[in-house]
C-alpha positions as CSV (number, residue, x, y, z in Angstrom):
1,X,0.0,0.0,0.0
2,X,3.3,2.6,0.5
3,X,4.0,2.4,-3.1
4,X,0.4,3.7,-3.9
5,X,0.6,6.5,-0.9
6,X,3.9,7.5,-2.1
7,X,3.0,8.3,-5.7
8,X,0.0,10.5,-4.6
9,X,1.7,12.1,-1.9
10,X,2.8,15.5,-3.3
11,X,-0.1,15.8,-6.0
12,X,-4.2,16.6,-5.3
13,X,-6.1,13.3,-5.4
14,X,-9.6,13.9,-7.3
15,X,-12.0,11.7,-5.1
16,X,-12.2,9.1,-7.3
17,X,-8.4,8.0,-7.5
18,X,-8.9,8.5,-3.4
19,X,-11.2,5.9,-2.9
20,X,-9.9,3.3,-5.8
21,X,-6.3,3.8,-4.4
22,X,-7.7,3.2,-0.5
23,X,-10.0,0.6,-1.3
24,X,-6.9,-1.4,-2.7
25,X,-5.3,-0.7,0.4
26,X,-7.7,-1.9,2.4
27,X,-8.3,-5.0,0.6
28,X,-4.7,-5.9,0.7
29,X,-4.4,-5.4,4.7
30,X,-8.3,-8.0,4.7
31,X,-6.1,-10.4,2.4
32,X,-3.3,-10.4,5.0
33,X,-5.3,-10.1,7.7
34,X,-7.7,-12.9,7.1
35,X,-4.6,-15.3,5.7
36,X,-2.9,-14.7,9.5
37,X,-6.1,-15.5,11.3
38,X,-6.2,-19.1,9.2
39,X,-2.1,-19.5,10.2
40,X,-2.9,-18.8,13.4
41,X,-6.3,-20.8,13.9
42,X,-4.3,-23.6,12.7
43,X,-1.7,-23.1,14.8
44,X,-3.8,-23.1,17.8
45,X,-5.7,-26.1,16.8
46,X,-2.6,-28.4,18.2
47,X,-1.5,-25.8,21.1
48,X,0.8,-24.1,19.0
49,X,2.1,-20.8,19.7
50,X,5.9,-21.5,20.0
51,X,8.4,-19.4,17.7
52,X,9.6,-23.1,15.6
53,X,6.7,-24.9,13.9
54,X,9.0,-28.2,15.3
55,X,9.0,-27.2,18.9
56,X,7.2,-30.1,20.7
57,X,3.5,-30.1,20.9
58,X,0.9,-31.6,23.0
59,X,-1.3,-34.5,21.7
60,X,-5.7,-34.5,22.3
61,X,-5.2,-37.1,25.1
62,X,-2.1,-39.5,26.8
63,X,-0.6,-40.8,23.8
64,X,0.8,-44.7,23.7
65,X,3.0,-44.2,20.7
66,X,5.7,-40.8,20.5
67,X,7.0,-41.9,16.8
68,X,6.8,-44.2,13.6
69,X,9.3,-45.8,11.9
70,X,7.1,-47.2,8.4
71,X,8.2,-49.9,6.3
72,X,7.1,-49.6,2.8
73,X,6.9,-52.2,0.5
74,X,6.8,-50.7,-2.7
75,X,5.1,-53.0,-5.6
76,X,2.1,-54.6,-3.5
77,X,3.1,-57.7,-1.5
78,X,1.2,-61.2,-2.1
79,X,-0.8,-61.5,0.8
80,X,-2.2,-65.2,0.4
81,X,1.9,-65.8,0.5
82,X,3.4,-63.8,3.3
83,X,0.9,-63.7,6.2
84,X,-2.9,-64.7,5.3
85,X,-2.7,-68.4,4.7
86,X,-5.4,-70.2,2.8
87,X,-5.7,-73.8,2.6
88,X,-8.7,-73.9,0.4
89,X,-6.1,-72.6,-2.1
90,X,-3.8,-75.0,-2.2
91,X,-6.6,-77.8,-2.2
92,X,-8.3,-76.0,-5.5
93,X,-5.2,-74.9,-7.8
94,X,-5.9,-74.8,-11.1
95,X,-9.4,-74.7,-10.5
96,X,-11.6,-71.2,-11.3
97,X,-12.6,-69.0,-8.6
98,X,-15.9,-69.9,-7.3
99,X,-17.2,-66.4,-7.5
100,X,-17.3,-63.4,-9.4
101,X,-13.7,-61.5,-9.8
102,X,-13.5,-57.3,-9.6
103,X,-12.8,-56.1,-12.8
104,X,-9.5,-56.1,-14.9
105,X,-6.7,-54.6,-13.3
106,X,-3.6,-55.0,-15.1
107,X,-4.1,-58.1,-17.4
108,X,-6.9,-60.9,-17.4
109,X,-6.3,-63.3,-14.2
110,X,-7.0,-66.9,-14.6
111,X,-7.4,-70.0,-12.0
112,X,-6.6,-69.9,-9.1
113,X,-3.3,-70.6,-7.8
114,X,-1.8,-71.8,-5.0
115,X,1.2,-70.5,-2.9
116,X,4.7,-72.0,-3.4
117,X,5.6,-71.5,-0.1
118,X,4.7,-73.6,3.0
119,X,3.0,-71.8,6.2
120,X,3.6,-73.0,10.1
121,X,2.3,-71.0,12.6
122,X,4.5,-69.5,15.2
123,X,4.8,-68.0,18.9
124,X,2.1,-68.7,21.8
125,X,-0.5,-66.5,19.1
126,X,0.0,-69.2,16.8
127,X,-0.1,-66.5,13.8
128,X,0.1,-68.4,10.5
129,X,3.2,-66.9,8.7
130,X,5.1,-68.4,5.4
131,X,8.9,-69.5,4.8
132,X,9.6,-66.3,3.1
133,X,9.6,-64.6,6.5
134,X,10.8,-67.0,8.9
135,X,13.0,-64.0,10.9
136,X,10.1,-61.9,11.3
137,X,8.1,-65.1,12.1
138,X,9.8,-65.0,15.1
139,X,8.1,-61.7,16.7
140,X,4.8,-62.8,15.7
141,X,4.0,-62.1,19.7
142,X,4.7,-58.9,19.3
143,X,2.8,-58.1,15.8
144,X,-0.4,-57.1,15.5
145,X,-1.7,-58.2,12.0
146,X,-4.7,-56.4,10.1
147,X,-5.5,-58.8,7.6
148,X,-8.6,-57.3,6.5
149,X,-7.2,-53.7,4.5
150,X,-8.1,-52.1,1.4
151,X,-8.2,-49.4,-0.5
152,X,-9.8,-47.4,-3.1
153,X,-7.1,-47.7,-6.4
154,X,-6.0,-50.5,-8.3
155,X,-2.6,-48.5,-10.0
156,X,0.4,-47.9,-7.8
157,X,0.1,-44.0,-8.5
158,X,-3.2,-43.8,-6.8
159,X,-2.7,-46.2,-4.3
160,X,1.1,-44.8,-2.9
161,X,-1.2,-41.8,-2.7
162,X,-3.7,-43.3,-1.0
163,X,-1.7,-44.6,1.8
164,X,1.0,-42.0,2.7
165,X,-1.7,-38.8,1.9
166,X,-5.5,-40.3,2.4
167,X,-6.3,-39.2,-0.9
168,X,-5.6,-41.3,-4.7
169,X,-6.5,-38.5,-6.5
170,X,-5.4,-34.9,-4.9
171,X,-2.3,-33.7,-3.9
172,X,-2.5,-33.8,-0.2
173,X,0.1,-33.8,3.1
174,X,1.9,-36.8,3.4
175,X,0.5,-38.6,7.5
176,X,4.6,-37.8,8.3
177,X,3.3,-34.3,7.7
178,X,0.3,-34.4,9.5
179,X,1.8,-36.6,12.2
180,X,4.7,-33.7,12.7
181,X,2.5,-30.9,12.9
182,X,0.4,-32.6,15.2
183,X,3.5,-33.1,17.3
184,X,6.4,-31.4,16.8
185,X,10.3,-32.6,16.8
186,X,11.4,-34.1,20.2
187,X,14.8,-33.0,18.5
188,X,15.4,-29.3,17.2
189,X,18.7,-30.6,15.5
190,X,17.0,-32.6,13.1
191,X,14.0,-32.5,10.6
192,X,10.9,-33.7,12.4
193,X,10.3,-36.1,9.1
194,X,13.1,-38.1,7.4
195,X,12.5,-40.6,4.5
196,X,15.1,-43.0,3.6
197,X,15.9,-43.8,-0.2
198,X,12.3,-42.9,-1.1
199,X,10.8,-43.8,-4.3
200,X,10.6,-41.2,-7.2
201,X,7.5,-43.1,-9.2
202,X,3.9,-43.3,-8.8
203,X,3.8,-39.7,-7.1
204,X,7.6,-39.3,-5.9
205,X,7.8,-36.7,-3.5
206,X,4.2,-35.9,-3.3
207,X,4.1,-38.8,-1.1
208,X,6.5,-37.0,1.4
209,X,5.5,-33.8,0.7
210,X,3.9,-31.1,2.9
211,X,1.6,-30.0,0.6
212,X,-1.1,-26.7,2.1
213,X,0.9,-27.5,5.5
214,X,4.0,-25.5,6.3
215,X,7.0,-26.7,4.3
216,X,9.0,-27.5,7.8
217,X,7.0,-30.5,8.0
218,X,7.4,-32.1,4.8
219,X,9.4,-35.2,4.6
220,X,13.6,-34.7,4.4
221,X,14.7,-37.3,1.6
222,X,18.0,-38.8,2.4
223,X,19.3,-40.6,-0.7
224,X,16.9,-42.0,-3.0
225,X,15.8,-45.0,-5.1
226,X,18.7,-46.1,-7.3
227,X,21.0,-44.6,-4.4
228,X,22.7,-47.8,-2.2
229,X,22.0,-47.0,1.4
230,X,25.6,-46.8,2.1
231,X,26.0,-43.8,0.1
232,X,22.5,-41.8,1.1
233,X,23.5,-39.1,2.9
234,X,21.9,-35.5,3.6
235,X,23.9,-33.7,1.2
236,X,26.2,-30.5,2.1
237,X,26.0,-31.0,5.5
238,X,29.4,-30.0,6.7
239,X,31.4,-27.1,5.7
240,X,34.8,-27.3,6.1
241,X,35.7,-23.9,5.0
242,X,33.6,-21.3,6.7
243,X,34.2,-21.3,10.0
244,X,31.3,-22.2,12.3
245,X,30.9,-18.4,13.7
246,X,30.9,-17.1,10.5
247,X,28.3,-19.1,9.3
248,X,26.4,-18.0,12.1
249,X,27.0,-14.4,11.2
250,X,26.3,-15.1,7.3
251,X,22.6,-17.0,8.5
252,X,21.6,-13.9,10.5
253,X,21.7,-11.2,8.4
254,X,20.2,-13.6,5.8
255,X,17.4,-14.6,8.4
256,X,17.2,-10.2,9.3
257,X,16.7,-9.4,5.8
258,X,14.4,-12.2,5.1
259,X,12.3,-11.1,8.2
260,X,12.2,-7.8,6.9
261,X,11.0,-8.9,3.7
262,X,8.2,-10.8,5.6
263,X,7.4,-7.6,7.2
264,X,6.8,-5.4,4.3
265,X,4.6,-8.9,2.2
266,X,2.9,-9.9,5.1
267,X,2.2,-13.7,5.5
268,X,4.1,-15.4,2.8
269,X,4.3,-19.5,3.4
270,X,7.2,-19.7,1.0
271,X,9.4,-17.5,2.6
272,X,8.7,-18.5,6.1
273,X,9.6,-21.8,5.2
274,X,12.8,-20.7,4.2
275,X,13.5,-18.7,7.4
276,X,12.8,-22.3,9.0
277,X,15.1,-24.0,6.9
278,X,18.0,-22.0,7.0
279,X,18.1,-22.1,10.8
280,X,17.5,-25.9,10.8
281,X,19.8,-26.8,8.3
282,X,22.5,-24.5,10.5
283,X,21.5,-26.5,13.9
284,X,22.0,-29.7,11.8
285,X,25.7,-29.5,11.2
286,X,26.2,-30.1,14.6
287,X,24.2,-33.6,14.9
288,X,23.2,-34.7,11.2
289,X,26.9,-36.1,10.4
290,X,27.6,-38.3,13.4
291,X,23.8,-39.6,13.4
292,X,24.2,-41.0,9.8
293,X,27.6,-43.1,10.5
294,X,26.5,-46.3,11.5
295,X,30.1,-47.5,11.4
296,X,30.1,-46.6,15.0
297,X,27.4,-49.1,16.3
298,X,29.1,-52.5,17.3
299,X,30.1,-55.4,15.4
300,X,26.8,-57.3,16.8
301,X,24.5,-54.9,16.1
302,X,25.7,-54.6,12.7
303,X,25.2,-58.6,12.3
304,X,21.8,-58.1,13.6
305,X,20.5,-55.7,10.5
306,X,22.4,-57.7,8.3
307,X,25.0,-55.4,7.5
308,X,27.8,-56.8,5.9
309,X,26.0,-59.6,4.1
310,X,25.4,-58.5,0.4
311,X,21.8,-59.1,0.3
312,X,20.6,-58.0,3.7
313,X,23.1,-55.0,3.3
314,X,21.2,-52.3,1.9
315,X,17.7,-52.7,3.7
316,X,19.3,-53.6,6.9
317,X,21.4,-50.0,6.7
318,X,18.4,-48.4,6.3
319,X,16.5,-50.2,9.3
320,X,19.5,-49.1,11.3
321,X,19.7,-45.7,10.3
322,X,15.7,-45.4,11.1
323,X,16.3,-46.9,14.4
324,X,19.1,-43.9,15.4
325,X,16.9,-41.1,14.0
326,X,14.2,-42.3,15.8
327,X,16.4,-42.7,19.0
328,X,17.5,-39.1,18.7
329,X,14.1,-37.5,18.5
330,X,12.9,-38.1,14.5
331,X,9.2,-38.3,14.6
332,X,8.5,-40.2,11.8
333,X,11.1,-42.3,9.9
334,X,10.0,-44.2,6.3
335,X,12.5,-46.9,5.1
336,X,11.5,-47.8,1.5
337,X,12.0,-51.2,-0.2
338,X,11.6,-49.7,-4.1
339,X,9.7,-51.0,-6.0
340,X,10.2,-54.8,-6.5
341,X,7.0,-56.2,-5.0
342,X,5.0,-55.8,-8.1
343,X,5.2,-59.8,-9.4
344,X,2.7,-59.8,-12.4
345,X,5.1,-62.3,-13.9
346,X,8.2,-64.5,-11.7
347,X,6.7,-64.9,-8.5
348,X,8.7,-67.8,-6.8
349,X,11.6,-65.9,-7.3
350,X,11.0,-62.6,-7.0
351,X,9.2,-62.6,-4.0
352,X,11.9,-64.8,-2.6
353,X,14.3,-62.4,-3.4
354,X,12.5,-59.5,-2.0
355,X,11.4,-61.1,1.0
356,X,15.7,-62.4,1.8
357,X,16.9,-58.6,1.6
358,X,14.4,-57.2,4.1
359,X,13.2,-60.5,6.7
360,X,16.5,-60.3,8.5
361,X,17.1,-56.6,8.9
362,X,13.0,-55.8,10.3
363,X,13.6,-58.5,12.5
364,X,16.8,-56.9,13.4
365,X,15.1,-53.6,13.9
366,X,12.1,-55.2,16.5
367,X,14.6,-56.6,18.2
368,X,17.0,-53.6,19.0
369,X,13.8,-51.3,19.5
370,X,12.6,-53.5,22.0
371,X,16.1,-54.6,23.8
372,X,16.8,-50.6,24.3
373,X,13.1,-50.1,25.7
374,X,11.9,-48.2,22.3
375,X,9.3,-50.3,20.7
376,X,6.7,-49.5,23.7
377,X,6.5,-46.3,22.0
378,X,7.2,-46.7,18.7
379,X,4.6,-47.2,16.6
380,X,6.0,-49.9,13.2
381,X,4.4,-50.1,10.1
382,X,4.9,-52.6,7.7
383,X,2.7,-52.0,4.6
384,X,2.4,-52.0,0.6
385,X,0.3,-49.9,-1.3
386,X,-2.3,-53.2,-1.8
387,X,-2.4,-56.8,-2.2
388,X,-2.2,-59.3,-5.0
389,X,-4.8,-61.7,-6.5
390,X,-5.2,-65.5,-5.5
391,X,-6.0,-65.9,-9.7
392,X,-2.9,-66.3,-11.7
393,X,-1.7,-64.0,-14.3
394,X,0.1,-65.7,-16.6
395,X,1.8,-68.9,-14.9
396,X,3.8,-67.7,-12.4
397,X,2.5,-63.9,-11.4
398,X,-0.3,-62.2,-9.5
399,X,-2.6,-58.7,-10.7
400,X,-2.7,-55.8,-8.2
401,X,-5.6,-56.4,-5.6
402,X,-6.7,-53.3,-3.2
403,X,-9.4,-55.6,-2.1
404,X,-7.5,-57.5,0.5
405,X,-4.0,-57.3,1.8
406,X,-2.2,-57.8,5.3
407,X,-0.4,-55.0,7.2
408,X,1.3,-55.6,10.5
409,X,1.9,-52.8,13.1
410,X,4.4,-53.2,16.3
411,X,4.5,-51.1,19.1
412,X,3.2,-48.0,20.3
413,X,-0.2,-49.3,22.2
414,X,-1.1,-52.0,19.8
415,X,-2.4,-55.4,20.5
416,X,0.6,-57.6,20.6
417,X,0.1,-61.3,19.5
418,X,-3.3,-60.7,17.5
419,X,-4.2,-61.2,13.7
420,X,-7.7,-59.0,13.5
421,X,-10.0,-59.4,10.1
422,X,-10.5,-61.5,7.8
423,X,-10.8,-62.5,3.9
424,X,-12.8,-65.2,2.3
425,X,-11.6,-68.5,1.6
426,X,-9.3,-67.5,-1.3
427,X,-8.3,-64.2,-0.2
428,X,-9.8,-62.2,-3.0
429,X,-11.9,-59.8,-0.6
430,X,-11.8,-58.7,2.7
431,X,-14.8,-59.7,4.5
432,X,-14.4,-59.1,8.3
433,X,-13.9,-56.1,10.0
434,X,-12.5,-54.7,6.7
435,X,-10.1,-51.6,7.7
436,X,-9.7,-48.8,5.0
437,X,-6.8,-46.9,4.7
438,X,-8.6,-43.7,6.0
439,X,-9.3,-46.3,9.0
440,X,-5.3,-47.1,9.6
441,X,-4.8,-43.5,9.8
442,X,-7.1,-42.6,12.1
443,X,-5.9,-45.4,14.0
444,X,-2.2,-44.2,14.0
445,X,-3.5,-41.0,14.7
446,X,-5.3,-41.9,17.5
447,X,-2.6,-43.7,19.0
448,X,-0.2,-41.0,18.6
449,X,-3.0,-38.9,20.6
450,X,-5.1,-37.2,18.5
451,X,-8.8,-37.3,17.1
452,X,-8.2,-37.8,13.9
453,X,-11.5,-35.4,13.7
454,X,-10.2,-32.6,15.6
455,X,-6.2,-32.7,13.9
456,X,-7.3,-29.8,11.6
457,X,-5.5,-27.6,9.4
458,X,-7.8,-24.0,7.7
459,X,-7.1,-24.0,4.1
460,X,-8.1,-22.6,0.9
461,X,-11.8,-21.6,3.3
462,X,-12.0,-25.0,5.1
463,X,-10.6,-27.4,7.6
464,X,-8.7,-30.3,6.0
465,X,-7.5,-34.0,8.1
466,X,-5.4,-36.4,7.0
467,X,-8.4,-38.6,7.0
468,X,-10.6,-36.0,5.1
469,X,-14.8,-36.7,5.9
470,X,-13.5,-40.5,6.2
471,X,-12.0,-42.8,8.8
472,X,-12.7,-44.9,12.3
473,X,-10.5,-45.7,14.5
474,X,-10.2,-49.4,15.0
475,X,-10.7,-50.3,18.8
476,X,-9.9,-54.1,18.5
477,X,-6.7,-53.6,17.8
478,X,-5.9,-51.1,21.0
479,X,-3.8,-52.9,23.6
């Protein structure tokens, strides 16, 4: 508004160019008035108030969990031959399913067919689990299995979206987002979100992204897809050449004139996230570079994640990692298992494959969470983006199936020892207790303290949630 005062300042105004010049004026100071009041609703919707959008907040109620660590299984794993054993499968190979099939996904499916891989059923639970997972098999007392999800897509674009936003078809925060500014960063060193070698396909960094929320709490990629874990690090994170007080001097007088620049725009979201950045990426010079070298963790715990051996290597460094982030305050931590599980064709031995390079490392990881007293509140996720069908595709593959797949959570105030849901005899559809993906995050949510109803953020003219107008918690699976 000083550029139009300044202009008119030393010449008569007729009355007209008064009132078009203030009526501008004013309708710039509603604008920034109106866009402050929506920051600062949202703000005070989870107690905010502090001067860091990652200082710690305080939850709806007592929380049982404090952080996530999510295992994502890129590709959609087989269900029927991981954790949902089906007899009735193996006793009717070849033969056609005995009801009607959802429509073409990928390619026409065929008979059925059966699983090449024996189940047994383990621990005092007795949870059926196959020989492709015989490590994790072992802390089936402490897994709580939802065999009863789907989800609303059939592609992996949609359905990525589906489970790290809530929504297949809008770009929306990611739940690391939500789950950050719901809570904060028990560390002020370090990002509040991290994702490990994420994927760049079927929505790449939407599905870490921050979207309408601030941009401190989008996800922090470290390495990516195609990137061994051994070399993902957070890039420029040490300067050897400026000393340490002079970068301190070079950041504030950046951070003064970009804080003056915020005074003379008003609200601007982009450059406040860049006042927040700067002054975390200063803080993280100091912790980021010891965190990330494993090398310093003992020979034993090495051998536990399978670090060393060349196909546990990669996915047991990144289990690791996630376990020290989380240790140090991380919020939310995503290891990624890109994207291999998608088995239209080559199922004995892909899935065999896949299944060899993570089984040792996650057990690994549950077993060092719960030996250092972290898994009681640490909520684990081990999820794809949807199942696969009990009909073959071709002779040896499986289509995409969001009608039923298995998840397993850990941790964090779930019920340890407990396979909840159901699918029918084949394990085409979920049948019992079915949980949608809008359900799992209000049930994470809820966990982690919140009402998924009441975790709100004013955009655009309305209130949005991770779960959107979805989503019920699932109270049989509360410990």
């Amino acid at each position: 508004m000083n550029r139009h005062w300044n202009s008119y300042l030393n010449k008569k105004l007729s009355r007209r160019e008064l009132l078009r010049v203030s009526s501008a004026g004013f309708g710039s100071l509603a604008l920034a008035g109106l866009l402050g009041l929506e920051q600062a609703q949202a703000a005070a919707t989870v107690g905010g108030g502090s001067s860091s959008p990652l200082s710690v907040k305080s939850p709806h109620f007592p929380a049982k969990a404090k952080r996530v660590i999510f295992l994502f299984m890129h590709g959609g794993p087989s269900q029927i031959d991981t954790f949902d054993y089906k007899p009735l499968l193996k006793r009717d190979h070849g033969k056609p399913l005995p009801f009607a099939k959802r429509k073409v996904v990928s390619a026409e499916t065929f008979n059925l067919l059966q699983s090449p891989w024996e189940f047994k059923q383990y621990g005092q639970s007795g949870a059926w689990v196959s020989d492709l997972f015989p490590e994790v098999a072992k802390h089936v007392d402490d897994l709580c299995f939802i065999k009863s999800m789907w989800g609303s897509n059939s592609r992996h674009g949609g359905a990525l979206l589906e489970l790290h936003t809530g929504s297949d078809t809008f770009v929306r925060p990611s739940m690391g987002s939500w789950i950050t500014y719901g809570l904060g960063s028990e560390n002020q060193s370090m990002p509040g979100y991290v994702t490990i070698c994420p994927t760049q396909s079927h929505g790449g960094a939407n599905n870490y992204g921050s979207a309408f929320l601030p941009a401190p709490y989008a996800g922090t990629p470290i390495g990516s897809v195609g990137i061994a874990a051994k070399d993902a690090k957070i890039p420029f994170i040490s300067n050897q050449e400026t000393p340490r007080h002079i970068q301190r001097m070079e950041i504030d007088y950046t951070q003064k004139l970009n804080r003056q620049q915020l005074e003379t725009t008003g609200p601007d979201r982009a450059l406040e996230g860049r006042i927040d950045s700067f002054e975390l990426a200063f803080r993280m010079q100091a912790e980021a570079p010891e965190l990330q070298e494993i090398d310093q963790e003992s020979e034993a715990t090495r051998k536990l994640y399978g670090i060393g051996n060349p196909i546990t290597d990669d996915f047991g460094r990144q289990c690791l990692m996630a376990r020290r982030l989380s240790e140090k305050g991380v919020r939310f931590v995503q290891v990624s298992h890109t994207y291999k599980w998608d088995q239209h064709a080559n199922l004995r031995r892909d899935h065999e494959q896949n299944a060899r390079e993570v089984d040792l490392p996650i057990s690994g990881l549950l077993t060092d969470l719960k030996s250092r007293g972290l898994l009681k509140d640490t909520l684990v996720l081990w999820a794809g983006e949807f199942g696969r069908t009990p009909t073959a595709q071709g002779s040896d593959g499986r289509d995409h199936n969001p009608e039923a797949f298995t998840v397993w959570l850990a941790g964090g105030g779930v019920k340890a020892g407990l396979s909840f849901g159901q699918t029918d005899d084949y394990g085409y559809y979920s049948v019992e207790n079915k949980v949608h993906f809008h359900d799992l995050h209000a049930t994470m949510l809820h966990l982690l303290g919140f009402d998924h109803l009441k975790l709100t953020y004013r955009y655009a003219g309305r209130d949005f949630r991770l779960t959107d107008i979805h989503g019920n918690v699932v109270q049989g699976i509360m410990a």
